[in-house]
C-alpha positions in Angstrom: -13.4 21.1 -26.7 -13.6 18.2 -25.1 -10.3 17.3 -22.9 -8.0 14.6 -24.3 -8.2 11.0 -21.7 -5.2 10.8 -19.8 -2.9 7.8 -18.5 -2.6 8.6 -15.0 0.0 6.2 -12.9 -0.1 5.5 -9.2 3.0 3.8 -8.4 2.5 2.5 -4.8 4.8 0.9 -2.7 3.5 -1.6 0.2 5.4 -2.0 3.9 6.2 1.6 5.0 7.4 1.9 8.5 8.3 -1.9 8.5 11.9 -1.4 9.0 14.8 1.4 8.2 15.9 0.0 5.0 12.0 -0.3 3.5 11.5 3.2 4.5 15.2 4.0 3.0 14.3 2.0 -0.1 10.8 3.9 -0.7 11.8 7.1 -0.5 14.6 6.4 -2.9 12.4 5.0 -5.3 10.5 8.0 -4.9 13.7 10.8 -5.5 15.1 9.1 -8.2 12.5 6.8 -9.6 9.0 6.0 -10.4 7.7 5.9 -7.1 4.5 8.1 -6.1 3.0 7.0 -2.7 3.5 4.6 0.0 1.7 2.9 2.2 2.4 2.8 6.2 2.4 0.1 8.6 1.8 1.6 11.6 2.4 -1.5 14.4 6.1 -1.5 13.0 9.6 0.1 14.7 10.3 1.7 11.8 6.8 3.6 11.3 7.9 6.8 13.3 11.1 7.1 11.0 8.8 6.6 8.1 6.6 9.7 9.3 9.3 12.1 10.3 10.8 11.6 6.4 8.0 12.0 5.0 7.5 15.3 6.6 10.4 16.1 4.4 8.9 14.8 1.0 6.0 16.1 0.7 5.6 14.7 -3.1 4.9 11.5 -2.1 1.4 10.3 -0.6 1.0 8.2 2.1 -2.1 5.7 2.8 -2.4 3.1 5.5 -1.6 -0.4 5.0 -3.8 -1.8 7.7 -2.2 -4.6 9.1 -4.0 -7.8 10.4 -1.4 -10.7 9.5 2.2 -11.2 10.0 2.6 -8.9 12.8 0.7 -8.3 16.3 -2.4 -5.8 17.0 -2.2 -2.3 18.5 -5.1 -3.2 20.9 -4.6 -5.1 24.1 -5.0 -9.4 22.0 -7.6 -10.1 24.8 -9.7 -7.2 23.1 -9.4 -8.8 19.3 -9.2 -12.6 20.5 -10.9 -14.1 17.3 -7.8 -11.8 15.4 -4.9 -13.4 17.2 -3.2 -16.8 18.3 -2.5 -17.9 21.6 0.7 -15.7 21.6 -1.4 -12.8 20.4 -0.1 -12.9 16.8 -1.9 -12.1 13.9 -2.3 -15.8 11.3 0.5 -15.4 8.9 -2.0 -15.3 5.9 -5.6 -13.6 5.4 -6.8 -17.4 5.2 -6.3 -17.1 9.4 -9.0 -14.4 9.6 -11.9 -16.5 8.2 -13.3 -16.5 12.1 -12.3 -12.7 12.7 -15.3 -11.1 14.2 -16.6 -8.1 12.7 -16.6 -5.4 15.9 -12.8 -6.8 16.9 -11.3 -6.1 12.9 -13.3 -2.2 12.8 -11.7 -2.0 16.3 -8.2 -2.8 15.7 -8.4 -1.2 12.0 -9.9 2.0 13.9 -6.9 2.1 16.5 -4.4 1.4 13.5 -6.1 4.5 11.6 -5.8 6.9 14.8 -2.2 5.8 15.1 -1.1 7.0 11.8 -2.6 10.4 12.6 -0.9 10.7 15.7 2.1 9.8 13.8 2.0 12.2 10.7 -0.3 14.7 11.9 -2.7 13.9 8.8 -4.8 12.0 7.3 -3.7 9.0 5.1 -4.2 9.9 1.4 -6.0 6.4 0.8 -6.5 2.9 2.5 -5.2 -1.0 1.5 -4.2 -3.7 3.2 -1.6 -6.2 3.9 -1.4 -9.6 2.2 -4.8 -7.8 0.5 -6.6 -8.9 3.7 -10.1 -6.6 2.8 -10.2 -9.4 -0.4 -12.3 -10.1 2.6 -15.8 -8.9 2.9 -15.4 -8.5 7.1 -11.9 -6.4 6.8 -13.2 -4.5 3.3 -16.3 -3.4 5.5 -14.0 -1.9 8.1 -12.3 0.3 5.2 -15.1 1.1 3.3 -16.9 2.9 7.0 -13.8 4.6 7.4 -12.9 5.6 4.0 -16.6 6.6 3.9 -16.5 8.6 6.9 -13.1 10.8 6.0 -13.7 10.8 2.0 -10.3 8.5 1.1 -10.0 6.4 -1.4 -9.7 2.4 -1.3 -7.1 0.0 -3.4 -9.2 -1.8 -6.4 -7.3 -5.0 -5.4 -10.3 -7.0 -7.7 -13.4 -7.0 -8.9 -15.3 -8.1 -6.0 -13.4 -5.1 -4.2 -13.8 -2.3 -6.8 -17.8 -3.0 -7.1 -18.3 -3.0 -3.3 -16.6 0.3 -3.6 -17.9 1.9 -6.2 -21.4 1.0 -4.9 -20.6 2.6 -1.7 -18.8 5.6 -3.1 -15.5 4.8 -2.8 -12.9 6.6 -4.8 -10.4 4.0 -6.0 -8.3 3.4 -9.6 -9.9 1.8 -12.8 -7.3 -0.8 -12.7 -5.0 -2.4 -10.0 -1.5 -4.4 -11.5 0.3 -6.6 -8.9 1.9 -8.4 -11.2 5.6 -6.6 -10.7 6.5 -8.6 -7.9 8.8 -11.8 -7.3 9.9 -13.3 -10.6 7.7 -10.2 -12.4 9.8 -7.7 -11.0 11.9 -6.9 -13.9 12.7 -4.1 -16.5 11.5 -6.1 -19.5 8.0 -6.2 -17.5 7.6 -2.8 -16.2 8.4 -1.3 -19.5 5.5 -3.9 -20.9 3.2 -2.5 -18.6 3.4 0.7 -19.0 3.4 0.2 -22.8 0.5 -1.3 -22.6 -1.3 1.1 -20.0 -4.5 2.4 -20.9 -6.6 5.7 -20.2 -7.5 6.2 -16.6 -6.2 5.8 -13.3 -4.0 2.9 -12.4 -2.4 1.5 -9.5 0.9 -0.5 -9.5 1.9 -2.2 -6.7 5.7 -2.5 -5.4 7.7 -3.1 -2.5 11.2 -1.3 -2.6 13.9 -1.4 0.1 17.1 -1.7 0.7 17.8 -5.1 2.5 18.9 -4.7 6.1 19.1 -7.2 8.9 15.8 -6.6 10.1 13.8 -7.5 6.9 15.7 -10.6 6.7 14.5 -11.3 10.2 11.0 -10.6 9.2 10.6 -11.6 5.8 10.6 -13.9 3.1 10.3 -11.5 0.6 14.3 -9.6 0.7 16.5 -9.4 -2.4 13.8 -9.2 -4.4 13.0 -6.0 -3.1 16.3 -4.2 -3.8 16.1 -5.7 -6.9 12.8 -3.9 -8.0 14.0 -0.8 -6.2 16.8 -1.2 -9.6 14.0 -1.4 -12.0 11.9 2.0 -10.4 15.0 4.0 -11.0 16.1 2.3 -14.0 16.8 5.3 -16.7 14.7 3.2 -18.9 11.8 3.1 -16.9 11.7 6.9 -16.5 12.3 7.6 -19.7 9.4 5.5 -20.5 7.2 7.2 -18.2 7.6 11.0 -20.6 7.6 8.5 -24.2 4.1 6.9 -23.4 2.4 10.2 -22.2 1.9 8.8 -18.3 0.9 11.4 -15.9 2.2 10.1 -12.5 -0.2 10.8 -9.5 -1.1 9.7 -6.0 -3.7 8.9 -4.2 -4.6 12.4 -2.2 -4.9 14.0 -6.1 -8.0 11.5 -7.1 
């Protein structure tokens, strides 16, 4: 008998390790909520917090968000000069990197890679980016040789992406949904999505956290966040979760 198609959710959240309340946020959403995987920023203060909880949750999977805007490299910025400013900061936008050399993002995305396993002790369950930077074909190329060399899985974040990755051999979701985010991070448009979610694996993207001084230092993106934190532990959104028959999932089960 052939096995019934499942709706299988990945409900990621973006900016691990960034600061305490982001990693206070996440793992929230994760123990009471919707919430099945993260993704680490390893470059960030908070990122050896981040590691030591999750060595007490092991439910959730954790990628690497590989960071090449809005922050500064691990390497030495006179070894990636073509990824940094004269201050040695990454461009504030993936736009920044249209000059970034190819050796200088592989190194810097390497040395980002090696730091999450000294951090954790393991492998990340899967690979994305910040701001979506490997929408670019020099930063997707860096993912796709190391996803390709330790057997991880990529984010689908668009078509372009998913058919470089499936031609390589990638693993990565059927479908990628970013639209719960600013204005679309409400209750009315989670339950719509997950209504409307269709047989395979899916990705949804989030960014949880409960606001502290740090991210409104660092970001521009704040109250928002604790407000979609709300909606990923919203009774209704659970309970939506068993009614439409979705299997939540992570990354490290693909």
């Amino acid at each position: 008998m052939k096995a019934k198609a499942e709706k299988r959710l990945i409900v990621n959240a973006d900016d691990l390790g960034r600061t305490p309340g982001i990693n206070a946020g996440i793992f929230e959403a994760h123990s009471q909520g919707l919430v099945t995987s993260a993704t680490l920023m390893v470059g960030f203060f908070a990122a050896e917090e981040a590691a030591e909880v999750w060595s007490r949750s092991p439910g959730i999977g954790i990628g690497l968000h590989v960071g090449l805007t809005g922050g500064r490299p691990l390497l030495p910025p006179e070894r990636v000069p073509s990824l940094v400013d004269w201050e040695g900061r990454f461009p504030a936008k993936p736009e920044g990197l249209a000059g970034a050399h190819r050796d200088e993002v592989m190194a810097e995305v390497e040395a980002q890679f090696e730091r999450f396993r000294v951090l954790t002790g393991r492998l990340p369950t899967h690979l994305d980016s910040h701001h979506h930077s490997h929408r670019l074909p020099v930063v997707c190329d860096a993912l796709v040789s190391i996803a390709g060399r330790y057997g991880l899985p990529v984010r689908n974040t668009s078509a372009e992406v998913g058919q470089q990755l499936r031609r390589e051999g990638i693993a990565t979701t059927d479908i990628f949904i970013e639209e719960f985010f600013g204005n679309g991070a409400r209750l009315e448009v989670l339950l719509r999505i997950l209504g409307g979610l269709g047989t395979g694996v899916t990705e949804l993207m989030c960014h949880p956290a409960r606001v502290d001084e740090a991210l409104r230092l660092d970001s521009s993106y704040v109250d928002e966040r604790e407000q979609e934190l709300a909606v990923l532990t919203h009774p209704e959104a659970i309970r939506a979760i068993r009614e439409e028959g979705i299997v939540l999932t992570h990354f490290g089960e693909l």
